[in-house]
C-alpha positions as CSV (number, residue, x, y, z in Angstrom):
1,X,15.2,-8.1,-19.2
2,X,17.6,-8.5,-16.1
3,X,19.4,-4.9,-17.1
4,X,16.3,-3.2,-17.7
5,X,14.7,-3.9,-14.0
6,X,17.9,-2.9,-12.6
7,X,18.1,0.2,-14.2
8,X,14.5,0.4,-13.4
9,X,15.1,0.0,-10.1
10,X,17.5,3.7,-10.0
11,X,14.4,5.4,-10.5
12,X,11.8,3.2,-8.1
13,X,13.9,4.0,-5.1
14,X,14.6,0.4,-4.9
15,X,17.8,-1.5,-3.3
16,X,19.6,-2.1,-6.4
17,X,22.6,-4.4,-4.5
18,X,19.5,-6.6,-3.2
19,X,17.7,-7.0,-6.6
20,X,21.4,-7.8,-7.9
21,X,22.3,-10.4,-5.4
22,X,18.5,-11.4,-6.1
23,X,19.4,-12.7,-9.3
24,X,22.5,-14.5,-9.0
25,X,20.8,-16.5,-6.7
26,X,18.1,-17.0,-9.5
27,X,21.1,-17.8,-12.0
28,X,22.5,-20.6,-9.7
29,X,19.3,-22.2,-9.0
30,X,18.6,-21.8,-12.6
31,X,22.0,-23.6,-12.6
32,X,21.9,-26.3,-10.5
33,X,18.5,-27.6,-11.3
34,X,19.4,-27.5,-15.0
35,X,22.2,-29.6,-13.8
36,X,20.6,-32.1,-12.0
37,X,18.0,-32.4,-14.3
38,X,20.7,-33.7,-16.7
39,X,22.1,-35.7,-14.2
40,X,18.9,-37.6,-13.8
41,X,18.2,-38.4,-17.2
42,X,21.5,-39.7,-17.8
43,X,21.1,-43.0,-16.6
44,X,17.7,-43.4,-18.4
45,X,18.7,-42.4,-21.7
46,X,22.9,-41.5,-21.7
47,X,24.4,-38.2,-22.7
48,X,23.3,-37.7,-25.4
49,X,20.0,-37.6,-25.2
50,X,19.8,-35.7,-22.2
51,X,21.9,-33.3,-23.2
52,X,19.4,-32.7,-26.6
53,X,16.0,-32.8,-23.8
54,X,17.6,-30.3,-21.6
55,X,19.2,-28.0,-24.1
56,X,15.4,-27.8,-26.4
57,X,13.8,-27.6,-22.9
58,X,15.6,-24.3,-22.0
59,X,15.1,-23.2,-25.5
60,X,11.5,-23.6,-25.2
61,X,11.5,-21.7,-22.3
62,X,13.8,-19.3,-23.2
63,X,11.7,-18.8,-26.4
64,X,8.5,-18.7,-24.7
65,X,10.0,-15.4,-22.5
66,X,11.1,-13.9,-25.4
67,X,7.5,-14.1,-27.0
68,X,5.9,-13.0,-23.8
69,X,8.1,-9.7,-23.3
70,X,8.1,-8.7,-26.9
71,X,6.8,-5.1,-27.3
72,X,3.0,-4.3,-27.6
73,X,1.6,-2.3,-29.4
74,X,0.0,0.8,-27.4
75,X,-3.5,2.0,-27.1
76,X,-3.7,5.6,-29.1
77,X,-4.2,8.5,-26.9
78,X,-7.0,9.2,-27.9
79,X,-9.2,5.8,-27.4
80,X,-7.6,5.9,-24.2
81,X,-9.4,9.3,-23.4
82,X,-12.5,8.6,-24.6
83,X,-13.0,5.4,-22.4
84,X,-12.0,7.6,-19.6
85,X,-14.5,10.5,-20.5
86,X,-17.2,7.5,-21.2
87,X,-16.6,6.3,-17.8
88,X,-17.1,9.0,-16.1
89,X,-20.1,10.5,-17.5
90,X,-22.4,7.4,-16.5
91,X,-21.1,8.5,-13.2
92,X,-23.4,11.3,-11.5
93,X,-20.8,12.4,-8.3
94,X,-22.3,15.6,-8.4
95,X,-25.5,14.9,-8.0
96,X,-24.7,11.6,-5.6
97,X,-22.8,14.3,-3.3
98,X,-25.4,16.7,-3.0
99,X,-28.4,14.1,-2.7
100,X,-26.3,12.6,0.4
101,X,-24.2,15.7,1.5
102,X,-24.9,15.2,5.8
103,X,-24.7,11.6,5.8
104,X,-21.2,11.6,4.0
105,X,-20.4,14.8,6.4
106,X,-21.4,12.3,9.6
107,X,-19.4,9.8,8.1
108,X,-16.2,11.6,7.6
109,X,-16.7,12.9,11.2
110,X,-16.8,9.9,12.5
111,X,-14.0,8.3,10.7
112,X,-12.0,11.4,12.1
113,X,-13.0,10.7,15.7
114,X,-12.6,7.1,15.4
115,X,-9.0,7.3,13.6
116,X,-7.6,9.8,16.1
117,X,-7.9,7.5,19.0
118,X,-6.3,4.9,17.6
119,X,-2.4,5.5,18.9
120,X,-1.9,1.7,17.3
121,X,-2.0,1.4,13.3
122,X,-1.9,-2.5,13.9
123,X,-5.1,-2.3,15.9
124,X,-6.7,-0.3,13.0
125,X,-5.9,-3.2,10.6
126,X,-7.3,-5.8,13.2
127,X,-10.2,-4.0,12.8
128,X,-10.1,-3.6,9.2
129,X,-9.7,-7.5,8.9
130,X,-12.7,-8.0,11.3
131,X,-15.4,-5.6,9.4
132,X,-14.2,-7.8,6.4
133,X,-14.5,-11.4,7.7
């Protein structure tokens, strides 16, 4: 899983060396808290013990990864394009776009105007966030 997102990462444009040193940090906190954990049980139950409730707890965990990223099987093709083709044949644009044709041309002048004053892309988010509160 590890190997495949970093040689996922190649083709995402991605820093590999920061998704790499990502993980080993995972690993040792992984690690240590797996460690501690042992080290806190010890006293309540002895080595043994712990040693059983840590090691089935990582399996259980371990095993419950595995069964989440096992392979699915895909959707065929062709379901795939008739949902899209069903979607989109409830939808009228054409007609929508011709019913409302000046208003949507006022609109997109407007928008133009507006958004070629603004120098300042952070102001045009603090508006954003305003019209949406």
């Amino acid at each position: 899983m590890i190997l495949c997102d970093l040689l996922a990462s190649r083709s995402r444009n991605t820093s590999l060396g920061g998704r790499i040193v990502g993980y080993v940090f995972l690993s040792i906190a992984i690690l240590g808290g797996t460690f501690f954990l042992f080290q806190g049980i010890v006293p309540l139950l002895g080595y043994l013990e712990s040693g059983a409730i840590v090691c089935s707890l990582l399996g259980v965990v371990g095993g419950l990864l595995i069964f989440m990223t096992r392979k699915k099987k895909p959707l065929q093709q062709e379901d795939l394009s008739h949902q899209a083709l069903s979607f989109f044949k409830d939808l009228h644009i054409e007609k929508m776009l011709k019913d409302n044709a000046v208003p949507i041309a006022l609109l997109s002048l407007g928008v133009g105007f507006a958004l070629s004053q603004l120098n300042n892309p952070h102001r045009l988010l603090e508006i954003y966030k305003k019209l949406i509160r």
